[in-house]
Structure formats: C-alpha cells, structure tokens
N, C-alpha and C positions, 0 to 999 in steps of 0.2 A: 453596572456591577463592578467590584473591587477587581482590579486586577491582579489578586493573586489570591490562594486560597485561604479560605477561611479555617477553625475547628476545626476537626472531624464531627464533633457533635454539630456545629454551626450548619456548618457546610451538607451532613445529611438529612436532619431535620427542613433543611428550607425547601420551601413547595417547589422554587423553581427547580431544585435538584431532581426531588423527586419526580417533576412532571418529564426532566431531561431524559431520568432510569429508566421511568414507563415509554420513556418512546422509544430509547435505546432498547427496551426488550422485547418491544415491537418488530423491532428491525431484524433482533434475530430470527424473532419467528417465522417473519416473511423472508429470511432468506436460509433458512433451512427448508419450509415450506418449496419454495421458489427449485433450489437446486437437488431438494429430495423428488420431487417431477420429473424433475429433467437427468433424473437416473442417476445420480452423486451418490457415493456412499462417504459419508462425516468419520473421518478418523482423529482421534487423538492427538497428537504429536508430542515428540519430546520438548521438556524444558531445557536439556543440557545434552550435552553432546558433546567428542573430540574438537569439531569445529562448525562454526556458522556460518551464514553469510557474510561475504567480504565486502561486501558494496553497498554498505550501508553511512555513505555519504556524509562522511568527517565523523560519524559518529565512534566514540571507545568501545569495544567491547570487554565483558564482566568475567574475567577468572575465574573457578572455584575448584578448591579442592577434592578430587571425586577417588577416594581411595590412594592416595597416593599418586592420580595422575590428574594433568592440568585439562580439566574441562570448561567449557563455555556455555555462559545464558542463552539464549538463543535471540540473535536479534531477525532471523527470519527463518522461518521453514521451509525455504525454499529446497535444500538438497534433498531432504525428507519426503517432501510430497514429487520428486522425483524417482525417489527409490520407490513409494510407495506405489506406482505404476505396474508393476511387478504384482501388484496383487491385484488392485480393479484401473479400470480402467479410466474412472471418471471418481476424483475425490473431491473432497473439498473437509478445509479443517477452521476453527475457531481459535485461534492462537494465542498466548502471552507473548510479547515480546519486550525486551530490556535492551535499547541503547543510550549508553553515554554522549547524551548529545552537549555539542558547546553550550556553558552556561549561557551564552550570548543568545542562543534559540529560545529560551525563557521567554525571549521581546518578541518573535514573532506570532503569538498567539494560538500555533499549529503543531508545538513540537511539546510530547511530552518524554521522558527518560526509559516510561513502563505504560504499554499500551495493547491493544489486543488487534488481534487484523482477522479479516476473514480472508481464506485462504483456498485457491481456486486452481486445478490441475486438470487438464483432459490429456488422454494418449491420444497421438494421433493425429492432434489440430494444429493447425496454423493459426498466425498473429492477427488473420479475420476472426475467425473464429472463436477467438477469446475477445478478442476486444466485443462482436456480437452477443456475447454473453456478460460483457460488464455492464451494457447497455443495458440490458432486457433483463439484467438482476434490477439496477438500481432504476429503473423504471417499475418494476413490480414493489421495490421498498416503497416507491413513494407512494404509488396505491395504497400500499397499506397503512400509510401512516397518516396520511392527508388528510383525513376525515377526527384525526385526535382530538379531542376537548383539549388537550394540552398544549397542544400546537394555540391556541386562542389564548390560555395560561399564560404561554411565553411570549405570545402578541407574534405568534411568526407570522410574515404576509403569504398567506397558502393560494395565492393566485399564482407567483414565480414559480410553485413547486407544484401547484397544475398542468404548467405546462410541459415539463420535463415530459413524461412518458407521453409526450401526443405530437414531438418531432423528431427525428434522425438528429445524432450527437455528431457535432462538425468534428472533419477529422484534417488536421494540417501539421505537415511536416515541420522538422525542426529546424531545418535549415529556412523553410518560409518564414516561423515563427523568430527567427535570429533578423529576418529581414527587417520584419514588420518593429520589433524593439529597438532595432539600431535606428527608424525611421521613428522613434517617438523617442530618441534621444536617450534609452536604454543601454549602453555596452555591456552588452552580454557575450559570453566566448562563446564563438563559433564551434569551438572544438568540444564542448563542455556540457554540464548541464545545466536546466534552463533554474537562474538560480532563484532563491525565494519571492523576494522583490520583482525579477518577472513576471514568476507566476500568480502573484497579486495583482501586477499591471494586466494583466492580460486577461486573469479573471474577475477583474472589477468593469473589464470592458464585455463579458461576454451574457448573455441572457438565456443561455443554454450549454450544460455541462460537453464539453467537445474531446478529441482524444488529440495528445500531440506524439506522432510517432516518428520511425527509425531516426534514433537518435546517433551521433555517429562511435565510431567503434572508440572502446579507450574510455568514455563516460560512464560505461556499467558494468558490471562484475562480467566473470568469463563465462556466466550460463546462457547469455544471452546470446541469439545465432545471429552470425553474419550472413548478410546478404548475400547471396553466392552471385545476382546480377548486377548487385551496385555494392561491389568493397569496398569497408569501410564505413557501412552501413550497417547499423541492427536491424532486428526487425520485433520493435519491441515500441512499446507505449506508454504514456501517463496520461488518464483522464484525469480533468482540471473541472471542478464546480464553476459554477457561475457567483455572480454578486461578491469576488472578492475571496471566495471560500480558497482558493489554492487546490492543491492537487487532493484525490479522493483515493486513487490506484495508479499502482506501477504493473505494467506485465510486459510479457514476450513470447514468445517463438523459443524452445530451449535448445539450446546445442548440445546434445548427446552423443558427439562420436567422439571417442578414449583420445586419441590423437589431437583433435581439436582444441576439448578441455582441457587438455595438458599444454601444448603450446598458450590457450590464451589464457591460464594460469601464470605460465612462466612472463607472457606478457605484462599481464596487472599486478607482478611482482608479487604474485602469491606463491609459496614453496607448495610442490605438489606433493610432500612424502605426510603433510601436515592431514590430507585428505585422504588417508588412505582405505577405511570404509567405502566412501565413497567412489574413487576413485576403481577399489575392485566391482563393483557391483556395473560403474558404466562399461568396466571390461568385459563382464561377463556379457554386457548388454539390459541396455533400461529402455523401454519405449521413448521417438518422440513424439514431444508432446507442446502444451502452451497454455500457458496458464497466468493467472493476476492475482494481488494480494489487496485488500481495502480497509486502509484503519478503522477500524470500528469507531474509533472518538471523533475522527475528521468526518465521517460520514451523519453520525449523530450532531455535533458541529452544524452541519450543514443543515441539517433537516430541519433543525428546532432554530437555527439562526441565532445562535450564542457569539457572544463576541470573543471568547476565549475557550482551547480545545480543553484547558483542563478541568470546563464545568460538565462535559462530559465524560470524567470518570469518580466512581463513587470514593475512590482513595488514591488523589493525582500524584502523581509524582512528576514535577515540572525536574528542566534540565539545571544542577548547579543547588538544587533548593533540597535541604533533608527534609524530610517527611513520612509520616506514618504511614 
C-alpha cells in the first residue's frame, strides 16, 4: 500500500479502509462493553483547555484563541480524568487528541498529528492494577475482533492475535530493557525514554504484547509518582505489541499530593501558575489514583496488521503533511 495517503474520496471508498473502520468500531464496542462491566462510567472530556499535557514527547502543542485568552488542543486528558475522580470513581473516556509531532515522525509509520486514545482512570489503584486492566481490556478486544470476515480481507494472520489473550503479558524493567539493547548494539539513554527505533527492535523480537515499566524519574511528565522505595524511579508503564507494532499504551501510578506536583512541576521546567485549575482542585484534594491511555489508531494498526497508522483513521492527518 502507498505510503502516504491517498483522496479522501480514494482513500474512504477502498474496501481495505473500510474493512480497517469496521474493525476499528468493533474495538470500541468491545471496549466500552468491556469497561462498562467492570463499573466505568464514559465521560466526555474537553477539547481545550487553559493547559494540557506536558509530556508529550518533542511533540508542539496547538494555541487557540478562546475569548481573548490563550487556550490549548488537548494533546491528552490526562489532568481531566484526574479531576474527574472527584465525581466517580472509576472513568474512562474516548478522546481527540492534536500533537505537533516532528515532521520527521511521518517515517515512522506510528505517529499521526490528530488521533483519538481510549482513556482509563481508577481512584484508588496502583500501577498493578492498571497495567492488570490494560491486559484484560486488550485481551477482551482481541476476542472480539478475531473472528472478523475482515480481518481475512486484510489477509491479517489471526493465529498471532489468538494467542494474545491465552498468556500473561511479560513485564521488564527499563533499566533490564536498556540492558538487553545496549547488548544488541542499540545506544539507547539510560536516563531516557526508550526511543522509537527500540521499541521496534524489541517489538519485532517479542510474540506477545509485554509491559516495559518504572521508567526513571525526568523521562515523564510530573503526574507520574515516584517510587517512595527506589528514588528515582516511576511507577509507570508502556505496553509494547508484538511483530514490530511499537507501543499501544502509556500509564502509571498518579502523584496527587499539592506539594509533590509542584516541586516536580518546577522540576520538568513547567511554570506552576500556568496550571492553576488544576492545581486548586489537587489542593483541595483529588483521589489517588492509576490509570492508562491506548491510541485508538495504534491499537487498530495492530489488530488488522496495516503497515502504516494513518490507514487507520478515516481523515489522517500525518506529522508535517496539510490535509483535510
């Protein structure tokens, strides 16, 4: 298939597309189905806001004019479904998100500018407990989609995606994982995170979706909690697909204490007067909590075994490229 897009006429008319949309609407099903069981209540979330997530990974964030004051796209809803704790206890949301990625991310096949994420919060839990739930979400999608006449359409091989929900998702540290690429001739920063090109390498080596966690402190944004027994350390994860797919989900362990996220604001060089919303409401007091976010297009990507993320959205918008 071309690697870049086609039309819009071209590009939604072809069967492969459409068979990509039916399985991608699949997947939401099964995963509202999925976390409406499991006691989730789906809220909304804003597209704009005073401020977004900061830790979105070289990416720009999108200005807009909102009355006279300077708003933002949202490139994740992370502070949002924190606040949102405050009213239930267990959410989960369906999201748009808009970052400016380097045009150079256009080559890797996985990044697009405008994408949507499923979006996962519990009061309460620990960084087991979310990652036990990213497990036992994307094991239930694959159920559900595995038996698709389209999946055969797209020629996926649905014996690799049989087996997903029928073994435990290896789970290795990042410092192992820094080990293990520096021994296949990889330099990758220790200090950092684990960059595209590893996580290629590493997912073209695995046969089953695994989690890579507590990544070290300074690589992720300030909501991520530190270790209170090994400083220095998060307590936070990215599940990695198998066959080459690259990452599927980021989560963590959130740090909610006022004092905390203010110092590790002032750390990662974020001004704290910028979050001020946000900032009263940790005062007042927000649940902790843990939670994970899953590009919707990476995940669909992966299902239907497309060679490029932007064949799963119906109107892509790759990094660097205008389009409708």
């Amino acid at each position: 298939m071309d690697s870049t897009p086609s039309s819009p006429r071209e590009h939604l008319s072809s069967p492969v597309t459409r068979a990509v949309l039916r399985v991608q609407n699949a997947v939401l099903a099964a995963t509202r189905e999925f976390l409406s069981a499991q006691g989730f209540t789906e809220l909304l979330p804003p597209v704009i806001g005073p401020v977004t997530d900061p830790g979105a990974r070289g990416a720009k964030q999108v200005d807009v004019d909102y009355y006279g004051h300077r708003y933002k796209l949202m490139t994740s809803a992370i502070l949002y479904k924190q606040a949102s704790l405050t009213a239930f206890d267990r959410i989960f949301c369906i999201a748009p998100n808009v970052r400016l990625e380097p045009p150079e991310t256009s080559t890797t096949a996985r990044h697009l500018a405008e994408f949507h994420q499923i979006d996962v919060e519990i009061a309460g839990a620990g960084v087991g407990e979310a990652m036990d739930l990213a497990e036992n979400l994307l094991s239930h999608v694959v159920k559900s989609v595995v038996t698709m006449p389209e999946l055969v359409l797209l020629r996926r091989d649905v014996d690799t995606l049989n087996a997903v929900p029928n073994g435990a998702f290896g789970r290795r540290t990042h410092a192992s994982v820094v080990t293990e690429l520096h021994s296949l001739g990889h330099e990758q920063n220790p200090d950092g995170e684990i960059d595209w090109q590893a996580e290629v390498l590493l997912s073209s080596r695995a046969t089953q979706p695994f989690f890579i966690t507590s990544y070290p402190k300074g690589s992720r944004g300030f909501y991520d909690r530190e270790s209170a027994e090994n400083p220095g350390v998060l307590r936070n994860f990215d599940l990695i697909a198998p066959e080459g797919f690259g990452e599927l989900c980021s989560g963590s362990e959130r740090e909610h204490r006022y004092a905390e996220i203010v110092t590790r604001m002032r750390e990662t060089g974020e001004n704290p007067v910028k979050y001020g919303w946000y900032l009263d409401m940790v005062r007042e007091g927000i649940p902790s909590s843990a939670g994970f976010g899953i590009g919707l297009e990476r995940l669909t990507r992966y299902l239907c075994g497309l060679e490029n993320v932007w064949q799963a959205s119906a109107y892509p918008k790759l990094p660097g490229v205008a389009s409708p």
